[in-house]
Each structure stands twice: as structure tokens, then as C-alpha cells.
N, C-alpha and C positions, 0 to 999 in steps of 0.2 A: 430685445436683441435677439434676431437669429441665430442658431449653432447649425453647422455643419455633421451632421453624423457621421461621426467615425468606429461605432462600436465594430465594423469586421475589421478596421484596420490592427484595431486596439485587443480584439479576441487574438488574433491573427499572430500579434507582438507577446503577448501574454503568453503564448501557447511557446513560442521559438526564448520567453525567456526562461519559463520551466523548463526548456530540455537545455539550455546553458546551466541554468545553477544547479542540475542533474550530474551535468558534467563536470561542472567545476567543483561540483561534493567529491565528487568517483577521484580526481585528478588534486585537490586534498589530502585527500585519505590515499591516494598512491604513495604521494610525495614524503605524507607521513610515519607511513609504513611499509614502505620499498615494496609492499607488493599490488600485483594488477586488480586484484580483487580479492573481498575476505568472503566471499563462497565459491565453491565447486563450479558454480553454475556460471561464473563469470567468465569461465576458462573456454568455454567454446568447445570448440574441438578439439583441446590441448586437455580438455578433465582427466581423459581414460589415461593418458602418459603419467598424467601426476601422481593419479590414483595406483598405478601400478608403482611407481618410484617408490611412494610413500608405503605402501605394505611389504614394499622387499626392504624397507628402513628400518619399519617395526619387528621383522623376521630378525634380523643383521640383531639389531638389540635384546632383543630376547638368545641370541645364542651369546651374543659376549656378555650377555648376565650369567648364560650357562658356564661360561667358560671361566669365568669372575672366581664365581664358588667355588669351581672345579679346580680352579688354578690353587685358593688358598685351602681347600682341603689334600690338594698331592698333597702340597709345602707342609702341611702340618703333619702328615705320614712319614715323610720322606726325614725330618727333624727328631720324629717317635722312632723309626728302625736306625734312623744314625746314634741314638741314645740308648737303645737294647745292644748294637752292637758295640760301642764304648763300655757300657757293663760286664758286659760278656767277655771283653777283651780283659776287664781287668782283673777277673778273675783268673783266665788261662796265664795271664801273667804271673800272677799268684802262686799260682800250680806249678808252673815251670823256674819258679827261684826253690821250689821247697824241691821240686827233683833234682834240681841244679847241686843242690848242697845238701842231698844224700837224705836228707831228714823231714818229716812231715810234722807242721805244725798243726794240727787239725781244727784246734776252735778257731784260729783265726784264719784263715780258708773260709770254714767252714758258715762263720760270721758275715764274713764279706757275700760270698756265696747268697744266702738270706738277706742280706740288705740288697746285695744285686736286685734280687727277686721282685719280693718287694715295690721296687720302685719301676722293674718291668712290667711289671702287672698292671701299673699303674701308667704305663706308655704305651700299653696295648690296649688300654681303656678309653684313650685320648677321643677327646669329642672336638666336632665344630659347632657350637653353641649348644642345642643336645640332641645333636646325633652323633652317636659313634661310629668311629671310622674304620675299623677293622673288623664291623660284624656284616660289610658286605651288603645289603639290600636292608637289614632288617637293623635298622639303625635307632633303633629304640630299646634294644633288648642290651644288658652291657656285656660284651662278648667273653670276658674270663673273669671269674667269680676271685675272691683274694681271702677266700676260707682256706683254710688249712687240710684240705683232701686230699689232695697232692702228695703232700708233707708227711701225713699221716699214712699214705700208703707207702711213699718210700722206706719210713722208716720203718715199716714191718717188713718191709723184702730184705732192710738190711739184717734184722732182725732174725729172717728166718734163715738169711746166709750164714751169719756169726753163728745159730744152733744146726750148722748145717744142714739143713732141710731141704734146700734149694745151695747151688752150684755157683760158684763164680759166673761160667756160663749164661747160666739162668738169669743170675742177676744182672747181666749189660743186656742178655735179651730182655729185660722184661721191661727196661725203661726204653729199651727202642722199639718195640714190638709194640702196636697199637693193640694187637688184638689182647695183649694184656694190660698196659698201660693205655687207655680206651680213652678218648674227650672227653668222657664224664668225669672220671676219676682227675684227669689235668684241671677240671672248674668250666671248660667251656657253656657255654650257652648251649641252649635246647638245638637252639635253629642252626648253631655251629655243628654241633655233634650229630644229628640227623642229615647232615648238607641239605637242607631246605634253603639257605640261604641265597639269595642270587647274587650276579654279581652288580656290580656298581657302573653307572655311565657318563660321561657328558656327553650333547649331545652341542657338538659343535659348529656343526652348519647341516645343511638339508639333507646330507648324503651321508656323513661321517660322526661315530658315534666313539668316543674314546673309552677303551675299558681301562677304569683304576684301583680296579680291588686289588688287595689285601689282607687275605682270611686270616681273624687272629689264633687259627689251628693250621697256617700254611707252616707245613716242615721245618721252615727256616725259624720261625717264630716259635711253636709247638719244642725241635730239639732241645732251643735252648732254655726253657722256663723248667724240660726236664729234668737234663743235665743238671742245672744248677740247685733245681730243687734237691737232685740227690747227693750233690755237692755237701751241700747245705746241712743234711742230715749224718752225716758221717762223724760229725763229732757230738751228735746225739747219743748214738749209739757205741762210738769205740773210745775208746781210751787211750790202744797206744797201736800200732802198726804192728809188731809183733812182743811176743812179752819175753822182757827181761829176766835176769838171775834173780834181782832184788824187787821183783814186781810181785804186791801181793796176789794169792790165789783168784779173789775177786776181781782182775783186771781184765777186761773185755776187749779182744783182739781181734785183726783178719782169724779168719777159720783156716787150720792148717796143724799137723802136729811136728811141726820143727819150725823154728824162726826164719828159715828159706821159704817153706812154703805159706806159712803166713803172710810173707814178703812179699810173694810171688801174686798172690792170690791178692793181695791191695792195691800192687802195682798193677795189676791186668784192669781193673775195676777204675780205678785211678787213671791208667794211659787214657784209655776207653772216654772216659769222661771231657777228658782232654782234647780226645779226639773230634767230638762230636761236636762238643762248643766249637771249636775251628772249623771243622764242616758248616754247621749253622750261620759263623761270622761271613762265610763261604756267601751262603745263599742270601745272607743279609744285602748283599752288596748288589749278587743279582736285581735283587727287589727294587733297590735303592735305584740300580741303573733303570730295570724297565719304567719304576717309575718318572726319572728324571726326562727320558724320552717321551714321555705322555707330558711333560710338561713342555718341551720340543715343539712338538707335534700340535699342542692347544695352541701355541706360540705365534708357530707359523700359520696357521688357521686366521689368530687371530688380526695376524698383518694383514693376510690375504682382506679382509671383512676391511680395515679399514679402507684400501687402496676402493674394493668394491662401494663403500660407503661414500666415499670422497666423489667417485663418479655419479650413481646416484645424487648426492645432493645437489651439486650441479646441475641434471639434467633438472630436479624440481626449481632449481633459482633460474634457471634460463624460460621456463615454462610461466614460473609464478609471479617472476621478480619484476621491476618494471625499471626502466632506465630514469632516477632521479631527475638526472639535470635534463634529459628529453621530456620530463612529465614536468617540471616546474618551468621553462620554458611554454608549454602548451599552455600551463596555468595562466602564468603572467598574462598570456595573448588575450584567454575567454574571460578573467578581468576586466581587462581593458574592451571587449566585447559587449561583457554584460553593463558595464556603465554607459557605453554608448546606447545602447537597448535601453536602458532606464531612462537618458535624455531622449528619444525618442519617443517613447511610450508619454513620458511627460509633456511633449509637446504638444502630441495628438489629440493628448487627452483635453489642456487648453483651445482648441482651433475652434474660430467663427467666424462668421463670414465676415465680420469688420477684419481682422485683424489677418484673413486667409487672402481680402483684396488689401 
């Protein structure tokens, strides 16, 4: 039997069916995964657009990581100074029922005072997992020590006021006056008390950098740990406010030689203290405000980033994405293509001259 050669027709068909089931894989895998290709390379002239989308997307993400952190360390700051100032309040509370009613109870003041403390010391320690939050840049060092240095200096100024050696005077200067009552002597950290410490940042988008420190020796913080430390000490050292008829010779008083001036001289020491606490509850709130505004501020930042992000992705699904039902459409066609191709191929591949006449 004679055959008719048809291997160019047959190369020819082989050739046009490889670039169909080429396409019809591409147009698969479209359909499968909504998008026009799974490499860079498939984009044509549409890469560089993608390519810039998608690194101002991984930009956009890395700041609202920044701003993630940033957010829950304010909140955890802002929680610590709203609970120094609630301590500190309930002390000056304290204070002003014993001046109210003429009479000073001193260990229990004096008590509350020391547990105040105490438990401020330990809200000025506050970590976000372990770093602390109040030492500023250097968030590995714990910014106020809860040894008893403090305590132990107050009560020798009280000490040398009752043997008058030092002045009422002296004594509210010496707990306001840093150059005598010094960072070292309050417990702070090295890197506090030298100001080595920097301040703290988020950095919230490409241009803007939020500052949200908090030094745990800022004024506001520092008055009151004083204050109540010297609080606190007062009924270490005294006994009674000024001494009585029936008080024995060993009772230990304000310094003064008449019960006026004894008086005089607890009260000035006593307002003083009172005073400062309320100054400090003062700055607390400052802090509280700047800080709640840094939370504002990340806030609106972080809107801005989504609206920005929402555009972007867009611009990548319009670039990347392929229209479903227009790609499974095409599909169904070069199906029905390539089977046709296949009866043909198979024909040719059959053909002889008996059966070609």
C-alpha cells in the first residue's frame, strides 16, 4: 500500500498544538488563581508599576508594625502615670482630712504614704515584654532602683531637722533642690541620672517620627516619689506634732521651743509636701495629655496608610489580576480548539492514497 507524506503537515500541527496547550496551561492557572501570571516576567510592561506598588505596600506594613508597638506601649504608659497619679491623689487626700480636723495622725499617713511608694516604683518600672518604658532609649537598664536610699536619706534630713541642724527651710529645700536631693540618691539608673539616655520614637510613615518618652526622673514623676517618700518617713522619726503636758521627756517633736512653733514648723513642712504632690498630680495630666495626643497623631497616620494601602492594592489587582469569567471563556474556546487539533493531527496522521482518492 502506498502512504502519502504528510510529516510537514503533521510537524506543522504539532508545533500550533504545543503553543495551544501552552496557552491553555497559562489560561488554567489564570482562571485558578485570578491572576495573569505567577512571575514578574509575565507582566510585560506593567512589571515596574507592580514592582513599585508592592514595595510602597511592604513600606505601609512595616510602619503600621511600627505604630502597632507604639500604640500599645503609649497605652501602657499612659495606664502607669494614670495609676501614680490615683496614688498620689490618695495620699494628698489623706493629708487634707488630718488638716481638716486640726489633728495629724502620722503612722497612718505615713503608711499609706510607703505603700503609695512602693507600688509607684513599681509603675515606673512597667515593661513591654522586657523593655522598659520610662528609661527612654535605654530600655534594658530598670530606670528606678526600690532600695531603700531614698528613705534612708529622707530620714536623716528629718533627723537633722528634729536636732536642729538644718532649718525647716532647708528641709523642703533639700527635697526640692536636685543639687541636694541628686538622681542618685532618688534610685535612678546610671543612664537616667547622667541624661545619656535618648529619647524614644515611632516612626510612622517616611517623613514623621513620633516622640513618646517619658523619663522616669521627668519632674512630674521624680516630685512625687519625693514627696511621698518624705511623707512616708515622718512617722519614723516623730512622734507627735508638738509635745504635750503629759508627754514623756523622750517624745520626739517638730523642732521648736513652744507648741506654736513646733506647730508652725510641721505645718510649713506638711503644706509644702502637699503642695508638691498637687503640682506633680499637675504635670501628671500634662504627660497623660501629650501622651494621649501621640496616640492621635499615630491614629490619624495610621488611617491616612490604610486609604493609601487600599489605592495601592488596587493599582497591583488591576496590573496582576485577570478577569475570571473573560479567562474561562477564552479557556472553554482553545478546548474546544485543541480537540479539534487533535482530530486533525489524527487524521493526517492516517492519510493514504487509497483512502486520500
Amino acid at each position: 500500500m502506498t502512504f502519502i507524506s504528510t510529516l510537514g503537515q503533521s510537524l506543522d500541527q504539532i508545533d500550533r498544538i504545543k503553543t495551544t496547550q501552552l496557552n491553555l496551561a497559562d489560561l488554567q492557572q489564570q482562571v485558578s488563581t485570578g491572576k495573569k501570571t505567577q512571575l514578574f516576567k509575565g507582566l510585560g510592561t506593567d512589571v515596574l508599576g507592580s514592582k513599585r506598588a508592592r514595595t510602597d505596600l511592604a513600606q505601609i506594613a512595616e510602619f503600621d508594625r511600627n505604630i502597632t508597638i507604639g500604640d500599645r506601649r503609649i497605652k501602657l504608659m499612659i495606664q502607669s502615670l494614670s495609676q501614680i497619679k490615683v496614688q498620689a491623689e490618695n495620699v494628698t487626700n489623706a493629708i487634707q482630712i488630718q488638716t481638716q480636723q486640726g489633728e495629724f495622725e502620722m503612722e497612718s499617713v505615713s503608711d499609706l504614704a510607703q505603700k503609695a511608694n512602693v507600688f509607684i516604683k513599681d509603675l515606673i518600672n512597667q515593661t513591654d515584654g522586657d523593655r522598659y518604658l520610662f528609661g527612654g532609649a535605654e530600655t534594658r537598664a530598670q530606670p528606678i532602683s526600690t532600695s531603700g536610699t531614698l528613705d534612708s536619706f529622707n530620714r536623716g534630713r528629718l533627723d537633722d531637722w528634729v536636732n536642729g541642724t538644718i532649718s525647716t527651710d532647708d528641709l523642703v529645700n533639700g527635697y526640692r533642690d536636685k543639687a541636694v536631693l541628686n538622681d542618685t540618691l532618688v534610685g535612678y539608673s546610671a543612664e537616667l541620672t547622667q541624661g545619656t539616655s535618648r529619647n524614644v520614637f515611632i516612626r510612622a510613615d517616611e517623613f514623621t517620627e513620633v516622640d513618646y518618652t517619658v523619663f522616669a526622673n521627668d519632674p512630674a514623676i521624680r516630685d512625687i516619689v519625693a514627696a511621698l517618700s518624705m511623707t512616708g518617713q515622718i512617722a519614723e522619726v516623730l512622734d507627735e506634732v508638738t509635745l504635750e503636758a503629759d508627754d514623756p521627756a523622750s517624745t520626739v517633736t517638730a523642732p521648736g521651743a513652744s507648741q506654736q512653733e513646733q506647730n508652725d514648723n510641721f505645718y510649713q513642712m506638711f503644706n509644702d509636701l502637699s503642695a508638691m504632690i498637687n503640682q506633680a498630680i499637675d504635670n501628671i495630666d500634662r504627660r497623660v495629655s501629650d501622651l494621649s495626643q501621640n496616640l492621635a497623631q499615630i491614629d490619624s497616620i495610621k488611617n491616612a496608610h490604610t486609604l493609601e494601602k487600599n489605592i495601592l492594592e488596587q493599582s497591583v489587582d488591576d496590573i496582576e489580576n485577570v478577569d475570571i469569567n473573560e479567562a474561562a471563556v477564552k479557556l472553554n474556546a482553545l478546548q474546544f480548539q485543541l480537540e479539534a487539533s487533535y482530530r486533525v493531527t489524527a487524521t493526517l496522521s492516517q492519510l493514504s492514497l487509497v483512502n486520500f482518492i
